[in-house]
C-alpha positions as CSV (number, residue, x, y, z in Angstrom):
1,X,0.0,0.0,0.0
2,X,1.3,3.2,-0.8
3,X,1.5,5.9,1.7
4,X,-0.7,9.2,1.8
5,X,3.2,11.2,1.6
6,X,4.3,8.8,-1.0
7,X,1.2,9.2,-3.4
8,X,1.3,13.3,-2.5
9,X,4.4,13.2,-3.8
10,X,3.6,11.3,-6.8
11,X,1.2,13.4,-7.7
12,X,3.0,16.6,-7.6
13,X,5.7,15.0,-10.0
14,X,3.3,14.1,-12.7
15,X,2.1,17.8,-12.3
16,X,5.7,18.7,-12.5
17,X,6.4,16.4,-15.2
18,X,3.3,17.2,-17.5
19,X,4.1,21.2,-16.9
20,X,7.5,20.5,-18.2
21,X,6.5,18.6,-21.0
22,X,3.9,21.3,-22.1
23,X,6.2,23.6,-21.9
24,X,9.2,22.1,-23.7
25,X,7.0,21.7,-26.9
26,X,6.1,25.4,-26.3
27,X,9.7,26.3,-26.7
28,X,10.5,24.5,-30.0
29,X,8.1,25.2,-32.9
30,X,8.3,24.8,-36.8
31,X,6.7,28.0,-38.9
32,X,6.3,27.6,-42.7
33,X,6.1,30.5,-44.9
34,X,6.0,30.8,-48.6
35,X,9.2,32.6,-49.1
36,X,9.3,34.3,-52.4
37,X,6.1,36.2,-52.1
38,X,7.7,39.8,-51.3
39,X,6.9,42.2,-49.3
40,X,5.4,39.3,-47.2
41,X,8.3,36.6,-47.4
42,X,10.8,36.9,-49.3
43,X,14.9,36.0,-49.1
44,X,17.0,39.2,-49.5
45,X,20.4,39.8,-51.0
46,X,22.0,38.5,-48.0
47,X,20.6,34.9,-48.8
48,X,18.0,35.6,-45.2
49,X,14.4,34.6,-44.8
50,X,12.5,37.9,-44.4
51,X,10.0,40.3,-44.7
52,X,6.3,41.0,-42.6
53,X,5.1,37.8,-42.4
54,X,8.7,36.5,-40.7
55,X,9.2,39.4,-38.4
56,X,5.1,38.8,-37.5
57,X,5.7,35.1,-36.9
58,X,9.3,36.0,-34.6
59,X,7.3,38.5,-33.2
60,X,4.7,35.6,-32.2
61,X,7.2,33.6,-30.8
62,X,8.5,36.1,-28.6
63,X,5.3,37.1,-27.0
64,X,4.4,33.0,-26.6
65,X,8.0,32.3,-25.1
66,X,9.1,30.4,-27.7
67,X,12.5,28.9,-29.6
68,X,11.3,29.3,-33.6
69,X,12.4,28.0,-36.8
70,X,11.5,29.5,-39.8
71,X,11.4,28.1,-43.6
72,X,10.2,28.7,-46.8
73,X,7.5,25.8,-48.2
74,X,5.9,26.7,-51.9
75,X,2.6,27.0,-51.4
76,X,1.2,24.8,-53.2
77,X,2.5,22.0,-50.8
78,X,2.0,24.2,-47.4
79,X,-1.1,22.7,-46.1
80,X,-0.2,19.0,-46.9
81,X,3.3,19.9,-44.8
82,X,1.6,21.4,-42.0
83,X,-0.7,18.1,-41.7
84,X,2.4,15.9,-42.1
85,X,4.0,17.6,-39.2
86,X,6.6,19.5,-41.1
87,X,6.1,22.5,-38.9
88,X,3.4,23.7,-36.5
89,X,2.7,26.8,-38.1
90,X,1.9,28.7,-41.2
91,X,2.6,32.4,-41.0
92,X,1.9,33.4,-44.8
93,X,-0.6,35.6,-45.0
94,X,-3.0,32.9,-45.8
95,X,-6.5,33.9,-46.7
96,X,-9.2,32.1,-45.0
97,X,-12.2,30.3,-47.0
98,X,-14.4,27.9,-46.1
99,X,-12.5,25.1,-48.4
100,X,-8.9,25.4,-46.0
101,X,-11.3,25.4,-42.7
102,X,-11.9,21.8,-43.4
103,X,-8.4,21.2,-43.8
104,X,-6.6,23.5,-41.0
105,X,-7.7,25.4,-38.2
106,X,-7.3,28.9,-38.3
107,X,-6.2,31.7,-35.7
108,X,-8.2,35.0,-35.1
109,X,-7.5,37.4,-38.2
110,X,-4.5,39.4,-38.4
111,X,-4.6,40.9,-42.0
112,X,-7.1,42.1,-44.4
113,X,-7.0,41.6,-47.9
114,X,-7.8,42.4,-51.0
115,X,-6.9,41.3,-54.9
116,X,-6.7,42.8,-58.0
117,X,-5.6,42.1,-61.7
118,X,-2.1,43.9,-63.5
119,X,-2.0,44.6,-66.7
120,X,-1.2,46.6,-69.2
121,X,-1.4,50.5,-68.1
122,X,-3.6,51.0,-71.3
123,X,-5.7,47.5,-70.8
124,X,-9.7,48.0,-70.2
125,X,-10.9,48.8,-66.5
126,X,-13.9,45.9,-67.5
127,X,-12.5,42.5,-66.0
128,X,-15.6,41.1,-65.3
129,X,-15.8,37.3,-66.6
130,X,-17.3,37.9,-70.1
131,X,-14.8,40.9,-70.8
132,X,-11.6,38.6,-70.4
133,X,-13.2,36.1,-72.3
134,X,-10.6,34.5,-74.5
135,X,-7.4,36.1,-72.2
136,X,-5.2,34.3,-70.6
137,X,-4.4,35.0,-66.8
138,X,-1.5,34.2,-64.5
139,X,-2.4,33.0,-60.9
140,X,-0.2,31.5,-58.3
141,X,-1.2,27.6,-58.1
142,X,-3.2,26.5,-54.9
143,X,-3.9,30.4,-54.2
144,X,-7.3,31.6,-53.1
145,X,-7.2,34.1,-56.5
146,X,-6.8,30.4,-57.9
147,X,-9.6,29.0,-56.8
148,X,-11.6,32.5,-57.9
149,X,-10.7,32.5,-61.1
150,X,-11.3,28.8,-61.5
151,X,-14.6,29.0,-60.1
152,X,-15.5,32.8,-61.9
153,X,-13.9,33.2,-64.9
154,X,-14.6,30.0,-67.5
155,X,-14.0,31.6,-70.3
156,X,-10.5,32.4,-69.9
157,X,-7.5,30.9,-69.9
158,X,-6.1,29.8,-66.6
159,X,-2.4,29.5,-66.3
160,X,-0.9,28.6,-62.9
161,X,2.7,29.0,-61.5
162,X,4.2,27.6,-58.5
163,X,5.5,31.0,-57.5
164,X,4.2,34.6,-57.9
165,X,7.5,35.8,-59.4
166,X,7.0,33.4,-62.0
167,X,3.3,34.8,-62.9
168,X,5.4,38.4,-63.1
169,X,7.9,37.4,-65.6
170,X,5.5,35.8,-68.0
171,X,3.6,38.8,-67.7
172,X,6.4,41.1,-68.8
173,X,7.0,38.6,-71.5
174,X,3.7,38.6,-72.6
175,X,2.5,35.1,-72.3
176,X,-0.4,36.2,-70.2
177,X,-2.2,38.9,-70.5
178,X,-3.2,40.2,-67.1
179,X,-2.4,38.4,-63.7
180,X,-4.1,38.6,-60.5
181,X,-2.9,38.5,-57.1
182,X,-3.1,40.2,-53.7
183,X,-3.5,44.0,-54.4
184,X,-0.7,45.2,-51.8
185,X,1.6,42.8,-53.0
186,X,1.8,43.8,-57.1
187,X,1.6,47.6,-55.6
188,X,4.4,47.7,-53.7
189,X,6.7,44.3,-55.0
190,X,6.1,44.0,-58.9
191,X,4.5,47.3,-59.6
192,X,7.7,49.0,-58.3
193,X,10.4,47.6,-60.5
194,X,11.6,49.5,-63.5
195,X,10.5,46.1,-65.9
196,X,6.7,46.7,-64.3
197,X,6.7,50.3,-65.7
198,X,4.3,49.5,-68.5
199,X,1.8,47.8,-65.8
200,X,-0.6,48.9,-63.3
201,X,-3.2,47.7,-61.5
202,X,-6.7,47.0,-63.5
203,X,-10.2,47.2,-62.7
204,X,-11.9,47.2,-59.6
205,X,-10.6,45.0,-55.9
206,X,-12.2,41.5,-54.9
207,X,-13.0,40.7,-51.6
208,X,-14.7,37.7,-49.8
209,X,-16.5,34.8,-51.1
210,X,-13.6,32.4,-52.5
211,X,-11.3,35.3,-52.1
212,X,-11.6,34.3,-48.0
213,X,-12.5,36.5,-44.7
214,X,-9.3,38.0,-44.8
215,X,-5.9,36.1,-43.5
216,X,-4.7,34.1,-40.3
217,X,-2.3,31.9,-38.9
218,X,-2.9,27.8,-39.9
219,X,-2.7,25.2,-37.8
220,X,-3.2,21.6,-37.0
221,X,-7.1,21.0,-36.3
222,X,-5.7,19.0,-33.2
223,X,-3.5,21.9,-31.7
224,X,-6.2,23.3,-30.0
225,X,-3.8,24.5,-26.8
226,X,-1.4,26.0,-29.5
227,X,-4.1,27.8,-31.2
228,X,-5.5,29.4,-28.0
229,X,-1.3,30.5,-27.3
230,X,-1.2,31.9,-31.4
231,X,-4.4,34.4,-30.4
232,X,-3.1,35.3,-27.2
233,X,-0.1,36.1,-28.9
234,X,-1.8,38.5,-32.1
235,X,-3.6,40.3,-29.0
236,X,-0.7,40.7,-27.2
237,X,1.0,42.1,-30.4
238,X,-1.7,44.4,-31.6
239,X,-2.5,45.5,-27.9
240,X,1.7,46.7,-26.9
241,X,1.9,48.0,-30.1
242,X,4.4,45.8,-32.2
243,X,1.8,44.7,-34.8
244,X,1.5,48.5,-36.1
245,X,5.7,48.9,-35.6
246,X,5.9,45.8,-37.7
247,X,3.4,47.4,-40.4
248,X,5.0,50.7,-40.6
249,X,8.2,49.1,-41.2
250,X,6.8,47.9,-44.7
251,X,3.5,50.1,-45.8
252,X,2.4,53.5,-45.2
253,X,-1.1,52.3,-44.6
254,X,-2.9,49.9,-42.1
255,X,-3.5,46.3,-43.0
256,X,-6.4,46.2,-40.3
């Protein structure tokens, strides 16, 4: 028979020991992001992961307490990783529709978003469906403009890329005729290279639907404790202050 002191003690190291243990897989997590998807993540001259999206998901780690390693995934492979175990995380700016919820869970919102098509500067403001009948658009594979297109505009020519750099240079080269991706991103990565001067932005912004509810952090659906750390985290960010320091350190303008 065991003693009441014995099985006290007992007690308090299981407590001990499943403390530890929690904590100990609080210290060590995996984050995904895209990686060539500037000004969100991107590698700069130096060869180093960077951009919002990474200094967010440090930022994240820092407020949760937590050792982080960061790598580029494409994106066309980033939610099959994430449910292999790869990493814990995906910090890319990922817009939430109803088709991902049944795949990952998702944390509160941290971003808006909105998308938009380039093209030429002299190319019609009409890109409804039956006006770019016939044309052939650029899209980032597996991306919620993607699934918009593929769903909205049957007519046209769909004509995915693993990576939005990709959909940019066939643009310039003419072997599409209009891309579309996240509006902030062509304004202030694509749009601003002498090679874009020809381009602009065309028609009006798409929001919601297939588009999403803006974007979150992904997780595991069985992370439930991590997810309730990741949104104590974004309120701890946005409430100090470091969400808008992170912002201004990119855009002149508010992403929420």
């Amino acid at each position: 028979m065991i003693n009441k002191h014995k099985f006290t003690t007992i007690l308090v190291c299981a407590a001990f020991s499943s403390v530890f243990a929690g904590a100990s897989q609080a210290k060590d997590l995996r984050i995904a992001t895209e990686g060539t998807y500037a000004p969100w993540s991107f590698v700069d001259a130096g060869g180093k992961l960077t951009g919002w999206d990474v200094d967010i998901a440090n930022a994240l780690c820092e407020a949760m307490k937590a050792k982080c390693t960061i790598m580029a995934q494409e994106w066309d492979g980033i939610i099959p990783g994430l449910n292999a175990r790869k990493y814990d995380l995906i910090v890319a700016s990922m817009g939430v529709t109803e088709k991902r919820k049944q795949q990952v869970a998702f944390s509160k919102k941290y971003k808006n978003t909105a998308s938009q098509f380039v093209g030429k500067k002299d190319a019609p403001a009409d890109t409804s469906p039956d006006a770019l009948k016939g044309k052939r658009i650029g899209v980032q594979r597996g991306s919620i403009q993607d699934a918009y297109l593929t769903a909205t505009y049957p007519k046209s020519e769909i004509v995915r890329y693993d990576k939005t750099t990709d959909v940019e240079l066939d643009l310039i080269a003419g072997r599409v005729d209009l891309l579309l991706a996240n509006k902030v991103t062509s304004m202030l990565g694509f749009l601003k290279r002498p090679e874009a001067a020809s381009f602009a932005l065309v028609g009006p912004e798409y929001t919601g639907g297939l588009l999403g509810e803006g974007n979150a952090i992904a997780l595991r659906k069985d992370d439930a404790k991590l997810l309730e750390e990741v949104n104590a985290a974004i309120d701890t960010l946005i409430a100090n202050g470091t969400y808008d320091s992170i912002t201004r350190k990119y855009f002149d303008f508010k992403l929420m």
